[in-house]
N, C-alpha and C positions, 0 to 999 in steps of 0.2 A: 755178560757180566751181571752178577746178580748183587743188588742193594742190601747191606744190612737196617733193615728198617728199623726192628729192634731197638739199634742203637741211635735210631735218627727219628726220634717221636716228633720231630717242628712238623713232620707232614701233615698236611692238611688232608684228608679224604672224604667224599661224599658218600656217603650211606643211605640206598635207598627201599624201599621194600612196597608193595604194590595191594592195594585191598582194592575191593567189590563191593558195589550192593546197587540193589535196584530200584527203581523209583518212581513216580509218576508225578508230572507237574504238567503248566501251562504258562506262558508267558505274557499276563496279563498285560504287559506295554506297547506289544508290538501293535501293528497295524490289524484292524477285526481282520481280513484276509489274509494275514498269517497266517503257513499252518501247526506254525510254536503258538498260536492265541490257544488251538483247541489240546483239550487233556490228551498226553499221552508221556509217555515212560520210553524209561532209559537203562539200560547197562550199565552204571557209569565206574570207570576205574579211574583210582585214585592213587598217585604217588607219593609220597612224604618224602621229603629230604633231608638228613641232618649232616652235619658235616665237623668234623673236629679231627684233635689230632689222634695217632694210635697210639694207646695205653700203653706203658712200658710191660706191663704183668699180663695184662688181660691180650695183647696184640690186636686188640680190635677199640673201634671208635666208640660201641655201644652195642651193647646185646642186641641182637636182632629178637630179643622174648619180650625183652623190655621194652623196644619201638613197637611192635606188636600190641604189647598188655597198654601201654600209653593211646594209641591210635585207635586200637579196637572200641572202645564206648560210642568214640566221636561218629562214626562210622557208623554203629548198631544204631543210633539217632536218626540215621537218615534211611536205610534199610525198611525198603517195603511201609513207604510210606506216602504219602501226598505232601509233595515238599512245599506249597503253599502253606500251607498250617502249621508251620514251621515258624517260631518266632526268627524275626531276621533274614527268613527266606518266601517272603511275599511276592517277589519276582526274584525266583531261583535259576538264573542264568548260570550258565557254568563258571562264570566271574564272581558272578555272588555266592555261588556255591565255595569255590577257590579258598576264598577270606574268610568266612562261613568256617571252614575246617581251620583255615590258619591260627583265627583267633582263638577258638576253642583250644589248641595246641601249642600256643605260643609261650604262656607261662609256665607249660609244665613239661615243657620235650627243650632241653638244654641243644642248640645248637642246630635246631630249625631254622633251614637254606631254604626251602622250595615245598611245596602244595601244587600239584598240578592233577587238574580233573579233565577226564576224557569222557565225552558223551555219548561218540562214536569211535567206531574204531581210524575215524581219519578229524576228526574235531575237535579238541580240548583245548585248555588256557593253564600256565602257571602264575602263581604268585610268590612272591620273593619278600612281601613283609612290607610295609609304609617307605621307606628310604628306598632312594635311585642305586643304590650301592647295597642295598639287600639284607642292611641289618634293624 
């Protein structure tokens, strides 16, 4: 049985879409025998989440050119860069990193759920915004 969605826009959907960029830091808090103290780079992908209801006209939550054209600056910022010299990413953990993108994005991406960075292909953190309930 197939849904007319169309006619039932209350749905909620999560919309996500995935960027890149690569980077080199060092994680000046850890213990000096860490081997995050000394410099070295990352792969890191990035997820964005928005989530709203589907457009009656449009049938979608939000252009995926528009999430794109929003996310892409934030992202070129960090891209082949030394994340220490970053203002606000002095110890660029993948946590500070997280927030770091969230907050850049928060006032101007309507209906930003989720920021989630991957450092590895088995290591990353999201974030969901100040509130225990994600808004």
């Amino acid at each position: 049985m197939s849904a007319n969605l169309s006619a039932n826009s209350d749905e909620i959907v999560e919309l996500n879409h995935r960027f890149s960029f690569e980077s080199a830091h060092h994680l000046p808090e850890v213990p000096e025998d860490h081997k995050c103290r000394r410099l070295h780079g990352h792969s890191f992908q990035v997820e964005v989440t928005v989530s709203g209801s589907i457009g009656h006209q449009t049938g979608w939550v939000m252009d995926f050119a528009d999430l794109k054209a929003r996310v892409r600056p934030v992202i070129e910022a960090l891209d082949h860069r030394y994340l220490n010299e970053i203002e606000g990413l002095e110890n660029p953990t993948s946590e500070h990193i997280c927030i770091w993108i969230w907050n850049r994005l928060a006032d101007g991406l309507p209906g930003l759920t989720a920021v989630s960075v991957d450092e590895t292909c088995n290591n990353g953190c999201t974030y969901r915004g100040n509130s225990a309930d994600g808004s």
